[in-house]
N, C-alpha and C positions, 0 to 999 in steps of 0.2 A: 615496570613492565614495558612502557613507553622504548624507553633508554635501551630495552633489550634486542626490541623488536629492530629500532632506528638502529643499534649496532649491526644486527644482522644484517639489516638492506645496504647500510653502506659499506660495510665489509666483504658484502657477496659483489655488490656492484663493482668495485674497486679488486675483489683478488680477479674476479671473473673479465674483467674486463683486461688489467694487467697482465692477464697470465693467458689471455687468449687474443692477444694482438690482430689477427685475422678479421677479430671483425668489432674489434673496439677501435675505433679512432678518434675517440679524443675531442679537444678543441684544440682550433688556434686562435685565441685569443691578440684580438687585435686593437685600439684605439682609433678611433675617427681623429680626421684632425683638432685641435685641439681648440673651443671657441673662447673668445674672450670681449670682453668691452669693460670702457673704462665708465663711472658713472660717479660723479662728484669727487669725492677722495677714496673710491671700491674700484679694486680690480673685480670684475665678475669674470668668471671661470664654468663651462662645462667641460667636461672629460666623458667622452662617450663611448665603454666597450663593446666591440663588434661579435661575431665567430664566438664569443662565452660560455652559453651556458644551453646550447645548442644539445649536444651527445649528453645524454646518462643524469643531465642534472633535475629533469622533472623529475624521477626517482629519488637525487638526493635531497631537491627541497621538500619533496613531501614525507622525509625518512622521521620525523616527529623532535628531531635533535637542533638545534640554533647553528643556524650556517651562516660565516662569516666572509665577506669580501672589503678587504682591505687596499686602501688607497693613500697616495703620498703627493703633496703638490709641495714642489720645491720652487723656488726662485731665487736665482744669480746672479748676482751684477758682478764684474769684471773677474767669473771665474772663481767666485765667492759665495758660497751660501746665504743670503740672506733673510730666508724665511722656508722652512719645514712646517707641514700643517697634513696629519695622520686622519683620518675620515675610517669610518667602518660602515656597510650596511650587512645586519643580521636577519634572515629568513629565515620564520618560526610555522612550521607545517598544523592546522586546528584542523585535525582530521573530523570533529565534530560537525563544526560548520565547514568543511571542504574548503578551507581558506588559507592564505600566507598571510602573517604579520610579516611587513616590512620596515624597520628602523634604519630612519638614515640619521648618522650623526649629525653632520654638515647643516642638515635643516633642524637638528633634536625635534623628531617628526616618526611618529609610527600611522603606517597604513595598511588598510585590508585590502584584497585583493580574493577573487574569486575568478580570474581570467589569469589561467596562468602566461598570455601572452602578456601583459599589461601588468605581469611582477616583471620580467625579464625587462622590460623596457625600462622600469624606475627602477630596478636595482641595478640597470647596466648607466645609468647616468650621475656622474656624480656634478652637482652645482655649487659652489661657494662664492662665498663675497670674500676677499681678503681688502686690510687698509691698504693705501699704500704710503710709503715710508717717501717722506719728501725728498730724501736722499738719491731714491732710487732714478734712474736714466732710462736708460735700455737695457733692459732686463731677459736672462732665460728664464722661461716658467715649462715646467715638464710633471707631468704625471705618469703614474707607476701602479699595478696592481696586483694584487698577489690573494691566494687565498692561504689557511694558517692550517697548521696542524689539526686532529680533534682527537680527544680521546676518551674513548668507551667505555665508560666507569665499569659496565658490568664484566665485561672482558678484560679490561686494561691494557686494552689494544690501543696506538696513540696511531692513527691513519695520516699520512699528509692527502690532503686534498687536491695539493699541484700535480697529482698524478691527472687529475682530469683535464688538466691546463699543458699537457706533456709537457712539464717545470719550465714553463716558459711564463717569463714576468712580462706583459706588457707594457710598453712605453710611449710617451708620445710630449712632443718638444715644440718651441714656439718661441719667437723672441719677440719683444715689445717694446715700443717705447715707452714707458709710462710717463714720460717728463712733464713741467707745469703747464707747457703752452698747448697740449693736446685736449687737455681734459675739460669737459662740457658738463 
């Protein structure tokens, strides 16, 4: 009944909004710059999304359905991949208690939230520690976020969600030394 109701709202929200341009605008989903420090043998990383979740998504996180935002931290040495690391946070709407569970990968960490300003702010942040690889020098580190498909079991409707992100993947880049004589 849940799954019915959450189809409908994100479906209405998403044709209604797509199909009447005039007065859906969207996000523009944007990245603050990018922070970092080094602390023993961890690269520490926040990624911070701006402009997000702004337009139309208090209706989608409280639609009763698991909403997903997905996240990529790459790092490069000479123009070469050297480490990929996938991140997801899923928003779980407890209409009961008027609450978001928030799951972040990154920390394997779920929290409540009853301030919807105070989800948007921990689900717009993502934190990791990566090693770092003694190899490495001066390195690119970039982050990347996207949100994924869902699909509406009871309809078998498969919605993309980047329609709220007008398919725009945010990005954001940063080059570092990580070398041995930096590190504290």
């Amino acid at each position: 009944m849940l799954e019915s109701f959450a189809g409908k709202v994100i479906a209405g929200i998403i044709s209604v909004s797509s199909l009447m341009f005039t007065s859906y605008t969207g996000n523009d989903p944007v990245f603050m710059p990018l922070q970092s420090r080094i602390s023993q043998n961890y690269l520490l990383l926040k990624a911070t999304l701006d402009k997000s979740f702004d337009n139309d998504f208090s209706d989608v996180f409280k639609c009763g359905k698991q909403i997903s935002i997905l996240y990529k931290i790459e790092i490069r040495q000479n123009n070469r991949v050297a480490l990929t690391r996938n991140y997801r946070h899923s928003v779980v709407y407890d209409p009961m208690n008027a609450s978001w569970k928030l799951y972040r990968s990154e920390l394997n960490q779920t929290e409540v939230f009853t301030n919807y300003r105070e989800l948007v702010k921990n689900v717009s942040e993502l934190e990791c520690s990566i090693p770092i690889n003694n190899n490495w020098k001066t390195v690119e580190v970039s982050a990347e976020s996207w949100l994924p498909e869902i699909t509406l079991t009871q309809s078998n409707r498969t919605i993309d969600l980047m329609v709220l992100w007008k398919f725009q993947r945010p990005r954001v880049k940063t080059t570092l030394n990580v070398g041995q004589p930096q590190r504290g």
